[in-house]
DRENTOR-408869 format. One line per 2 residues: their letters; for each residue x, y, z of C-alpha. Coordinates in steps of 0.1 Angstrom, whole numbers. Example, Ala and Ser with C-alpha at 12.3 -4.5 7.8 and 13.67 -1.06 7.14 Angstrom:
// residues 2
as = 123 -45 78; 137 -11 71
END
This chain:
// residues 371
xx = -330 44 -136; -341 9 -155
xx = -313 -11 -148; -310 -46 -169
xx = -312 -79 -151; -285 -96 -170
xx = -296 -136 -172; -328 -129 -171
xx = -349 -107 -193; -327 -91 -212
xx = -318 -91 -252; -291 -110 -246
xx = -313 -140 -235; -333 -140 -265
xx = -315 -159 -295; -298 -182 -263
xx = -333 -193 -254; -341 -202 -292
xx = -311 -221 -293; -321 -240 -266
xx = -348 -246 -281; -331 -257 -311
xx = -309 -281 -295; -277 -261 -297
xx = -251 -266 -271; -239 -246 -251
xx = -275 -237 -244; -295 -252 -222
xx = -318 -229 -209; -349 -203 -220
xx = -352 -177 -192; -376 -158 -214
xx = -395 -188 -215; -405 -189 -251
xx = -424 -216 -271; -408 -244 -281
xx = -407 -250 -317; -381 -263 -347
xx = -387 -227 -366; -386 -194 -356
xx = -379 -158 -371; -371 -131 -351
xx = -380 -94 -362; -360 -63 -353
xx = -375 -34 -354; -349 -9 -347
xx = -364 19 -320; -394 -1 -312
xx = -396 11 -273; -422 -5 -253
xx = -436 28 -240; -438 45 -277
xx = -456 12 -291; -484 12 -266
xx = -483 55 -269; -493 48 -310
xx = -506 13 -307; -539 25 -327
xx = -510 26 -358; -503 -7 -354
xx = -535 -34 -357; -514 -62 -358
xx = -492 -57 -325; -521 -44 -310
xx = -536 -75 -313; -505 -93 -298
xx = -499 -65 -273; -519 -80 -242
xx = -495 -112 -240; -467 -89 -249
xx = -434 -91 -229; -414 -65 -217
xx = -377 -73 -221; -345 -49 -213
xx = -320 -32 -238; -281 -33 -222
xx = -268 -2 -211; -259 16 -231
xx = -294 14 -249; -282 16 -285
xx = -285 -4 -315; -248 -15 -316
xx = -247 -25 -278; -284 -41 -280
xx = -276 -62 -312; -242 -75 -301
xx = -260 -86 -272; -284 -102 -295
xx = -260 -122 -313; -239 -132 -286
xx = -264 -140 -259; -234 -117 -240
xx = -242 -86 -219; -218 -56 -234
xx = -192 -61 -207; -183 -97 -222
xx = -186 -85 -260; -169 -56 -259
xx = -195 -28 -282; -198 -4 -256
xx = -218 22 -272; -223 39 -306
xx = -191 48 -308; -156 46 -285
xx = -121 46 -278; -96 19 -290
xx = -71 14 -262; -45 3 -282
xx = -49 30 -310; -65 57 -292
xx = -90 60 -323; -126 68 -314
xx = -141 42 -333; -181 45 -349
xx = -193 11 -344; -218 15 -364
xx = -202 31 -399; -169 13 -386
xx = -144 36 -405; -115 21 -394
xx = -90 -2 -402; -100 -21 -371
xx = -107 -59 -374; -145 -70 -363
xx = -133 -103 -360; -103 -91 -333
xx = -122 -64 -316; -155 -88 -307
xx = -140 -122 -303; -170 -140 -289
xx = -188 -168 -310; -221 -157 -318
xx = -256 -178 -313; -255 -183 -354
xx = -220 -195 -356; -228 -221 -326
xx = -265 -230 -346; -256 -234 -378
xx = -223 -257 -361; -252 -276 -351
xx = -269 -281 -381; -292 -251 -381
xx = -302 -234 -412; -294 -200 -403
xx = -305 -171 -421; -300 -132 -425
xx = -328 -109 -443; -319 -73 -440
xx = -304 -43 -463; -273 -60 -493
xx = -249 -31 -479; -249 -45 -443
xx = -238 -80 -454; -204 -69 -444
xx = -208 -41 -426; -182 -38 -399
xx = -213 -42 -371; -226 -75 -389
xx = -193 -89 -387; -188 -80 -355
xx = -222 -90 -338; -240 -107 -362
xx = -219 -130 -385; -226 -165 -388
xx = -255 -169 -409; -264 -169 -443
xx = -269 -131 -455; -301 -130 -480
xx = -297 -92 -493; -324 -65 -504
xx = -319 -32 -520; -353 -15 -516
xx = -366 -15 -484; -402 -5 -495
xx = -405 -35 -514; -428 -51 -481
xx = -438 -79 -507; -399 -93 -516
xx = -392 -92 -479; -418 -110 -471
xx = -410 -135 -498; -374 -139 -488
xx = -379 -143 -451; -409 -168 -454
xx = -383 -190 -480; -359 -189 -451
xx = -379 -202 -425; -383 -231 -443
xx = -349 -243 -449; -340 -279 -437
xx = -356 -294 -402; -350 -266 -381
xx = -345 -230 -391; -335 -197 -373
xx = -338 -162 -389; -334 -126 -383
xx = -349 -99 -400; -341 -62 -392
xx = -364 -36 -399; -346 -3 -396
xx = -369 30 -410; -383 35 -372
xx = -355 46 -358; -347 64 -387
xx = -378 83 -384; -374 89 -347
xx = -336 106 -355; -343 128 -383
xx = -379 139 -374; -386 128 -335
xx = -414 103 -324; -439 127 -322
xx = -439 127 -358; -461 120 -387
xx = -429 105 -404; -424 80 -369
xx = -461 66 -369; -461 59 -409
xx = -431 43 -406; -449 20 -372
xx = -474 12 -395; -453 0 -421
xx = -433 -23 -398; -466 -34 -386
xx = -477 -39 -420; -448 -59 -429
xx = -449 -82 -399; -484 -89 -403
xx = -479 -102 -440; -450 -120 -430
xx = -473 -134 -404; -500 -144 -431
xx = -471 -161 -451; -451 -181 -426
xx = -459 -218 -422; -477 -224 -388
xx = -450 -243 -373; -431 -210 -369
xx = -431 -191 -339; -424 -152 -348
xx = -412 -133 -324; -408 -92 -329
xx = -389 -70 -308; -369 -39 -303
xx = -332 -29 -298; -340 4 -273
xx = -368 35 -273; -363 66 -278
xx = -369 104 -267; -372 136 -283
xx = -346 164 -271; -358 202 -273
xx = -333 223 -287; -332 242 -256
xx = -326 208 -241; -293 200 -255
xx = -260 211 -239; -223 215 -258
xx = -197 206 -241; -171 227 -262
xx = -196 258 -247; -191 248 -212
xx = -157 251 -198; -170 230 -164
xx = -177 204 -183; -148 204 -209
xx = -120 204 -183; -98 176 -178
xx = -116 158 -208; -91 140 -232
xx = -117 127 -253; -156 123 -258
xx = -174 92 -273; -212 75 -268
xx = -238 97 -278; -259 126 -263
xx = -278 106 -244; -248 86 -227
xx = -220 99 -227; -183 87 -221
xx = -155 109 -209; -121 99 -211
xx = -94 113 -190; -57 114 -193
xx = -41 142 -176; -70 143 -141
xx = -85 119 -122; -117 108 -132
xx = -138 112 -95; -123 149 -103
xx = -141 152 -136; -168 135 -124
xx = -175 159 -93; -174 186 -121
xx = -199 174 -142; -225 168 -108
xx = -214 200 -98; -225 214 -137
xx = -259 188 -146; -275 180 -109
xx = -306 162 -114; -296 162 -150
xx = -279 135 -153; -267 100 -134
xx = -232 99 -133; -207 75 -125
xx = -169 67 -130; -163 39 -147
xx = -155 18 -116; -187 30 -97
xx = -211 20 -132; -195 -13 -134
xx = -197 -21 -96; -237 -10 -100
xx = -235 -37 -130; -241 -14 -155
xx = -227 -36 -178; -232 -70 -169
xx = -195 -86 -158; -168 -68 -175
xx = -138 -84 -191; -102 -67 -184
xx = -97 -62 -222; -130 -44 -223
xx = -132 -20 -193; -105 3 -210
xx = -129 9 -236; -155 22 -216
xx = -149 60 -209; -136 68 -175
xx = -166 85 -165; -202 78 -175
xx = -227 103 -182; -263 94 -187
xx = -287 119 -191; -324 122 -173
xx = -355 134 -188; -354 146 -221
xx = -318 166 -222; -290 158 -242
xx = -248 168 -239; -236 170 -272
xx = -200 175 -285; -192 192 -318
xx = -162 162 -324; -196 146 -335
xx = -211 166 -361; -238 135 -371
xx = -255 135 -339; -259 174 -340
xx = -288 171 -360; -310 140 -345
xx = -342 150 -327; -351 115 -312
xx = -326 105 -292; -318 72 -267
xx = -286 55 -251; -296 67 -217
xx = -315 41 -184; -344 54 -187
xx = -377 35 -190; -382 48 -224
xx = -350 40 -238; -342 5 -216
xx = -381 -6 -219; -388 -30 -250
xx = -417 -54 -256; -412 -93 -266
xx = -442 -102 -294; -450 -137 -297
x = -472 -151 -326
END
């Protein structure tokens, strides 16, 4: 179990220690200990685990090239794109913002809400109430920038986690060249710049056809591609920093158990949320050490498994606010090795092959390039 050390080498520590950097208040320090400069981008690459990086590295000349001064940094738990890039924007671990996982349950609706499509009437701005880093830096007289898909400019998840800047839009996402373009023109906006730039068709790749894949390593060595032009293009007063949001793990079919098919495991459940690879129970009508008991009695070794007061005592989830825990499921399920527990209430995760949410060093693990 990878546990994150919230403070200090997480992705919530990332965009703080820029701002310091930057000379935004309230931030004052860089545990990361990055290089000071007036300039910097930071690259998203969406599923770019440290372990499956250095597994395909001879895909990707240009981080290879970076990789022997590469960091190795900490998704939150859980270790999902809408967890990791709250924590991103926020410099908060999830406990303090509030996006607990890829989807959950709305206390005072009952709803389980899809952060990520966000299909609900639910307000971004009332459901993650914490300023972000680009709200505070462009306060501060930062010229703050977005590059990254038109259709997510406002997306329930940007407004959420991510608003604040100034959203530059694409449409084609093979077009390496425009990108390129757009993100260098940002960088160089008035005296000190900030901008992010999310790269997406890894994780893609990884979902719909695993990281074993052909599909996985072209898509590596297109993001490597693009972040080497970018490199070749950006002024050299800017420091460029590329990271990931969590890894990722393929799940054999035989691998992958339904909860609907197991009545062990779907007794005393009111509802199911998170994702195959972490799982949150919520329970209504039984206590939860009850259902919890059950499901060690049904995974074993399978699985680590917590009630919700046990993961957030561990510090699972960095210090929890009151209006947050209630999100949270009241057991925790996070699965070991390569198994999943899926639920048919999800019908879009039925069909992923690469999977991740879960603490293991595949899925926590992501690397910190510097150039």
């Amino acid at each position: 179990m990878i546990l994150p050390r919230y403070g200090d080498s997480t992705l919530a520590e990332l965009l703080s220690g820029v701002a310091a950097h930057l000379g935004v208040a309230p931030f004052d320090a860089d545990p990361l200990r990055l290089p000071s400069a007036r300039r910097y981008v930071v690259i998203v690459i969406d599923g770019l685990g440290y372990q499956l990086v250095r597994r395909s590295i001879s895909r990707a000349p240009y981080l290879a090239g970076l990789l022997g001064d590469a960091r190795q940094i900490t998704a939150a738990v859980p270790s999902t794109t809408v967890t990791s890039l709250t924590c991103l924007g926020t410099a908060a671990p999830p406990g303090r913002h509030g996006m607990v996982g890829w989807t959950a349950r709305v206390p005072e609706t009952g709803e389980i809400l899809n952060h990520l499509f966000w299909e609900s009437a639910v307000d971004p701005l009332t459901y993650q109430t914490l300023p972000t880093v680009f709200d505070r830096a462009r306060a501060a007289g930062v010229a703050v920038s977005t590059v990254s898909l038109e259709r997510f400019a406002e997306s329930g998840l940007t407004r959420a986690a991510l608003r604040g800047s100034d959203f530059h839009g694409f449409r084609n996402e093979g077009d390496l060249e425009l990108r390129v373009r757009m993100v260098a023109a940002a960088a160089r906006r008035g005296d000190r710049s900030l901008v992010y730039a999310y790269e997406r068709r890894l994780d893609h790749a990884g979902h719909a056809h695993g990281v074993g894949s052909s599909d996985w390593t072209k898509a590596l060595a297109a993001a490597d591609d693009f972040c080497s032009r970018l490199r070749d293009r950006l002024d050299d007063d800017v420091c460029m920093i590329i990271t990931g949001d969590h890894g990722m793990i393929d799940i054999p079919d035989d691998h992958r158990i339904v909860v609907e098919d197991d009545p062990q495991l779907d007794a005393g459940v009111s509802d199911l949320a998170g994702e195959g690879r972490f799982r949150q129970v919520y329970v209504d009508h039984d206590r939860p050490e009850i259902v919890a008991a059950r499901w060690r009695d049904r995974l074993g070794d399978l699985a680590w498994i917590r009630t919700r007061d046990e993961a957030i005592d561990e510090g699972w989830f960095g210090p929890v606010r009151d209006e947050v825990r209630e999100r949270y499921g009241h057991v925790l399920v996070a699965m070991r090795d390569d198994w999943a527990v899926m639920t048919r209430r999800m019908e879009r995760e039925m069909g992923l092959v690469g999977m991740h949410g879960s603490l293991t060093e595949a899925e926590m693990i992501v690397p910190l390039f510097l150039d």
